[in-house]
C-alpha positions as CSV (number, residue, x, y, z in Angstrom):
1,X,4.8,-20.2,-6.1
2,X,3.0,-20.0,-2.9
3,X,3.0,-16.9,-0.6
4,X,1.8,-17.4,2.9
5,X,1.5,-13.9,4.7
6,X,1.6,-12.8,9.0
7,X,0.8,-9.5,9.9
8,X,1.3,-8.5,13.6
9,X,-1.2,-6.3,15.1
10,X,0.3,-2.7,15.1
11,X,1.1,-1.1,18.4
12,X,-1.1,2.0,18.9
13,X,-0.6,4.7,21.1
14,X,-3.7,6.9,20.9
15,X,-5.9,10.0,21.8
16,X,-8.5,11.1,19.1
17,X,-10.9,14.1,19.2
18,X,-13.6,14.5,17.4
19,X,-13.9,15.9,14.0
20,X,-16.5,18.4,12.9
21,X,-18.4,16.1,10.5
22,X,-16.6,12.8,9.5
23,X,-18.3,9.9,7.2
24,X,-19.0,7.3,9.4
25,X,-19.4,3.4,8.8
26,X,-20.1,0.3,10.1
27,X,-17.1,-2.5,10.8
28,X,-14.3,0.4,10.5
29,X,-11.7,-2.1,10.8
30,X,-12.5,-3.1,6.9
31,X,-10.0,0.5,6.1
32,X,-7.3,-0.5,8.1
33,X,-4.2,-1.1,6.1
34,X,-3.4,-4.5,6.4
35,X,0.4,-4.4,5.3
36,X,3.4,-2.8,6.2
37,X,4.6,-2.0,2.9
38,X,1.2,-0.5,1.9
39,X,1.6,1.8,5.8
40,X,4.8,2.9,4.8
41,X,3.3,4.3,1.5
42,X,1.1,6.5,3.2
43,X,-1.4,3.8,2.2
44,X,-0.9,3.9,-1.3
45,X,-1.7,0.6,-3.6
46,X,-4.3,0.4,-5.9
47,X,-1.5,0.8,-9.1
48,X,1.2,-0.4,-7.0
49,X,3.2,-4.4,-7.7
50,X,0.7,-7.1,-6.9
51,X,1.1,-9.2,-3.7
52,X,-0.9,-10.9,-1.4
53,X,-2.9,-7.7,0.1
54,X,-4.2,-7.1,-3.2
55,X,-7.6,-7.4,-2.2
56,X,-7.6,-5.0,0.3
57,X,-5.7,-2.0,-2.9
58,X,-7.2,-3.3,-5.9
59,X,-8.3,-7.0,-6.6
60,X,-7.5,-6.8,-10.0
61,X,-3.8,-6.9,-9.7
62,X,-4.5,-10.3,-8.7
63,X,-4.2,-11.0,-12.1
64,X,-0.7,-10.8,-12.1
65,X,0.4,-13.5,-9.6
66,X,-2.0,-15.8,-10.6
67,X,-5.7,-16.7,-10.6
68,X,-8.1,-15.7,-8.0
69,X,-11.7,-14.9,-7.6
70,X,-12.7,-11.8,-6.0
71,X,-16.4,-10.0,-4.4
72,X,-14.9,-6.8,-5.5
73,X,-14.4,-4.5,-8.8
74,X,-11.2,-3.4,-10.0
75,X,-9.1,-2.5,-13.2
76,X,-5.4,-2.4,-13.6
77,X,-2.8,-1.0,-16.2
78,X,0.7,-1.1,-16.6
79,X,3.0,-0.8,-19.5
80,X,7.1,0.1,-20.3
81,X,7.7,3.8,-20.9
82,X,11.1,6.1,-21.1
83,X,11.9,8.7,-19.0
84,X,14.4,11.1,-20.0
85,X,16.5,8.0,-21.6
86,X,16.2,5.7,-18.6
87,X,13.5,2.7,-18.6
88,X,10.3,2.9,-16.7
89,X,7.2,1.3,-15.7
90,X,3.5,3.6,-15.5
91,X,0.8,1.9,-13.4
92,X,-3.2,3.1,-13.5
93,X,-5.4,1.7,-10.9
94,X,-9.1,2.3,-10.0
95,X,-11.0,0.1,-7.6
96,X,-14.4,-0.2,-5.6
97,X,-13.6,-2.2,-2.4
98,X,-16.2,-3.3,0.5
99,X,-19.0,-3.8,-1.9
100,X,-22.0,-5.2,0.5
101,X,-25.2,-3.9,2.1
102,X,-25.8,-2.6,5.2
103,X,-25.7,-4.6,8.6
104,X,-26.5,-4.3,11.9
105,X,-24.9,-5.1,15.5
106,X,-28.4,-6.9,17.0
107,X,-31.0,-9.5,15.9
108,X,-33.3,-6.5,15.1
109,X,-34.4,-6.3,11.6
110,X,-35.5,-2.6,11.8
111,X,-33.5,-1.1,8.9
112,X,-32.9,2.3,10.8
113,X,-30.3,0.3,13.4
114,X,-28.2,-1.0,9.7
115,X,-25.3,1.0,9.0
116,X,-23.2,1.1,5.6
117,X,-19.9,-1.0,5.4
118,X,-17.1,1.3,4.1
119,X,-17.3,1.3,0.7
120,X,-14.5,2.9,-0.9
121,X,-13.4,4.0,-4.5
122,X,-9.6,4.2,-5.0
123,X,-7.8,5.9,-7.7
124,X,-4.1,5.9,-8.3
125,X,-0.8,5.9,-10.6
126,X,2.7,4.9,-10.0
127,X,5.9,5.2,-12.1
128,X,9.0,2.9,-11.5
129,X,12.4,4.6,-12.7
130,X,15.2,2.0,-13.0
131,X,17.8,4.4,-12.2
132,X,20.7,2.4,-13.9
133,X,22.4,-0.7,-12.0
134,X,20.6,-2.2,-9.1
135,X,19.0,1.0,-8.3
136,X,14.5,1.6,-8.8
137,X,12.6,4.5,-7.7
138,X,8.9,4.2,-7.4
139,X,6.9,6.9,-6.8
140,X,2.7,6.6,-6.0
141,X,-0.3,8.6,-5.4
142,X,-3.6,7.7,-4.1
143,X,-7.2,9.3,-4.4
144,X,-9.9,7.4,-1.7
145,X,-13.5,8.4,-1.4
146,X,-16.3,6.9,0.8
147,X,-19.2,5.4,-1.2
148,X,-21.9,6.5,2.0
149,X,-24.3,8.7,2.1
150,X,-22.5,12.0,4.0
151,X,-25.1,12.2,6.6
152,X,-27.2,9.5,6.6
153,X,-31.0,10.1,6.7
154,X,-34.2,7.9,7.2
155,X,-35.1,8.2,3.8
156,X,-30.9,6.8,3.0
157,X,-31.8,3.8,5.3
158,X,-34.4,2.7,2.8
159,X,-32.9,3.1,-0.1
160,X,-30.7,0.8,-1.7
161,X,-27.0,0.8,-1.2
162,X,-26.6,1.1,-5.1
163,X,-28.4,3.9,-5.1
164,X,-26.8,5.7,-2.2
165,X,-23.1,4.8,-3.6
166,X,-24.2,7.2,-6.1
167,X,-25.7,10.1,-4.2
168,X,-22.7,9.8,-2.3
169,X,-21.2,12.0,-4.9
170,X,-23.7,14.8,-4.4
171,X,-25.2,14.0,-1.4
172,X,-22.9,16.5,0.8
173,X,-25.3,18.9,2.8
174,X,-22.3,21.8,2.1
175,X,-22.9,21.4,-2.3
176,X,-20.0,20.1,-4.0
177,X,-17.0,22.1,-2.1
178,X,-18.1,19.7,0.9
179,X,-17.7,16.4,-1.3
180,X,-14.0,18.1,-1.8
181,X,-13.7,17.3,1.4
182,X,-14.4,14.0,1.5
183,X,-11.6,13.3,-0.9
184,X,-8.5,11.8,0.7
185,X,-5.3,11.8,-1.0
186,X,-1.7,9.9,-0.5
187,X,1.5,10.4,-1.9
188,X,4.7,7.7,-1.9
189,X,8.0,7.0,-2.8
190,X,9.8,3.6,-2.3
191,X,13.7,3.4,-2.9
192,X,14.5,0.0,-4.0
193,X,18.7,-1.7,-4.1
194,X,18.2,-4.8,-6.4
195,X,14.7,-5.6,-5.1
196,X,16.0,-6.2,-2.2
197,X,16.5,-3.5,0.7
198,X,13.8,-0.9,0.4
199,X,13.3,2.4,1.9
200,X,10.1,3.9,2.0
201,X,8.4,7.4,2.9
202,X,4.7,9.1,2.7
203,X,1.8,11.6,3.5
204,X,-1.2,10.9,3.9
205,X,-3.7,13.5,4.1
206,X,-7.8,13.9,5.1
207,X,-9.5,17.4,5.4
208,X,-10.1,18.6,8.6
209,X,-13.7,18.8,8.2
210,X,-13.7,15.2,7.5
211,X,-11.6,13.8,10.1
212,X,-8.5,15.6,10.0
213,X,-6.6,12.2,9.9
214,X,-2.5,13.4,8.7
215,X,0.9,11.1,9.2
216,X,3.9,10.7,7.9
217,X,5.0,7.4,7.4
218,X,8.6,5.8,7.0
219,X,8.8,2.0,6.2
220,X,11.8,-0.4,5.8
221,X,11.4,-3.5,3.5
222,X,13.9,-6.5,3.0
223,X,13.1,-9.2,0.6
224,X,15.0,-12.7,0.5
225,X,14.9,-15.6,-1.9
226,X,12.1,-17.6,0.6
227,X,11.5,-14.6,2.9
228,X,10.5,-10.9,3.5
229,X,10.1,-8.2,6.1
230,X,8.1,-5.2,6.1
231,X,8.0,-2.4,8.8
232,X,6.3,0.5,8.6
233,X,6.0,3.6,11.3
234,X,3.1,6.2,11.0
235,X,3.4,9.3,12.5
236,X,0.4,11.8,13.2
237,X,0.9,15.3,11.9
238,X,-1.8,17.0,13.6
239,X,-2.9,16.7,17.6
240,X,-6.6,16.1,16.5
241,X,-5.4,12.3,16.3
242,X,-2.6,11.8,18.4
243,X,-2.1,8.3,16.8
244,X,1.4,6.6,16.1
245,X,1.4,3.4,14.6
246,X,4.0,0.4,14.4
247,X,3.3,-2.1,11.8
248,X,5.3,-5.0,11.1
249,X,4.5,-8.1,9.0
250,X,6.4,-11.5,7.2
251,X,5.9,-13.5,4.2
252,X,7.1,-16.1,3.0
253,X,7.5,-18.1,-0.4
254,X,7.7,-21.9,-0.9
């Protein structure tokens, strides 16, 4: 079964202020969720079902809706369980996405004008509850960390991007509290009637001293025999990023 996938571009209504010290990339755009469902999760997906945004969560979930080849790493676990006599479903996810070196906006080769790519380690769980009747629960929760240096140096803009994915773990001029704070987390719960009509909510959260990005999102899903709908709303928490979003996308199956 084919699935052929249209996102429309979300509608943003902005005003961002600075941060103190945020990790910053080249090509940004690569950490923009690409899916509604995934939005209204707070961004949560790297245990969550497999679909066709996979390779933006975790490429290994590919695995389960067929065979694909990937220029990411990723690992993916799932088996039954019971909870408290009712059937369930545990999920484990880990993956390293934007694996690449660094690049540069001009013709220049001087490798003190390249800038890292976001490359980003994702950990996360999620347990399904079949409530009884046509009636799931699904609850997720997301760790993300920048693979880039903190602050990058000269000496970082030599090195190789292997090397500098793992100083990025130690690397934080503030000692490990700091690297605390380049830990982002998000947490979400999707309501699903007969796989059919879901509701969705989450929180997303980053430190203040490393953006200070927070919203709460709400999403609505509706999946048909040969079609499905996904709309998602984000809504900013804190008036450092006055940022809403509206995300809407299709798919369908032939």
């Amino acid at each position: 079964m084919k699935t052929h996938s249209f996102l429309f571009l979300p509608l943003l209504l902005c005003g961002m202020v600075a941060a103190q010290s945020p990790v910053t990339t080249a090509v940004p755009f690569l950490s923009i969720t690409p899916d509604a469902r995934g939005a209204g999760l707070a961004d949560c997906g790297v245990a969550s079902e497999a679909d066709a945004y996979s390779m933006y969560y975790n490429p290994a979930k590919y695995a389960f809706i067929g065979s694909n080849t990937t220029a990411d790493l990723g690992v993916y676990y799932r088996k039954p369980v019971r909870l408290g006599g009712l059937d369930a479903r545990l999920a484990l996810g880990a993956s390293i996405t934007n694996l690449g070196t660094k690049i540069g906006y001009s013709k220049d080769k001087n490798p003190y004008l390249k800038e890292f790519i976001p490359t980003t380690l994702r950990l996360g769980t999620s347990l399904k509850v079949n409530l009884g009747g046509d009636h799931a629960l699904t609850g997720m929760a997301d760790l993300t960390k920048l693979l880039v240096p903190s602050q990058p140096t000269p000496a970082t803009h030599l090195q190789s991007t292997f090397l500098c994915m793992i100083q990025s773990f130690y690397d934080a001029p503030g000692g490990f509290k700091e690297e605390l704070y380049e830990i982002n987390y998000g947490l979400g719960l999707d309501y699903a009637w007969r796989d059919m009509l879901h509701v969705r909510t989450g929180y997303f959260n980053q430190p203040a001293l490393k953006g200070n990005l927070k919203y709460l999102s709400l999403g609505l899903g509706l999946e048909l025999k040969h079609f499905g709908l996904d709309v998602c709303y984000d809504l900013s928490t804190t008036s450092t990023h006055n940022a809403d979003y509206l995300k809407v996308d299709t798919h369908f199956k032939l």
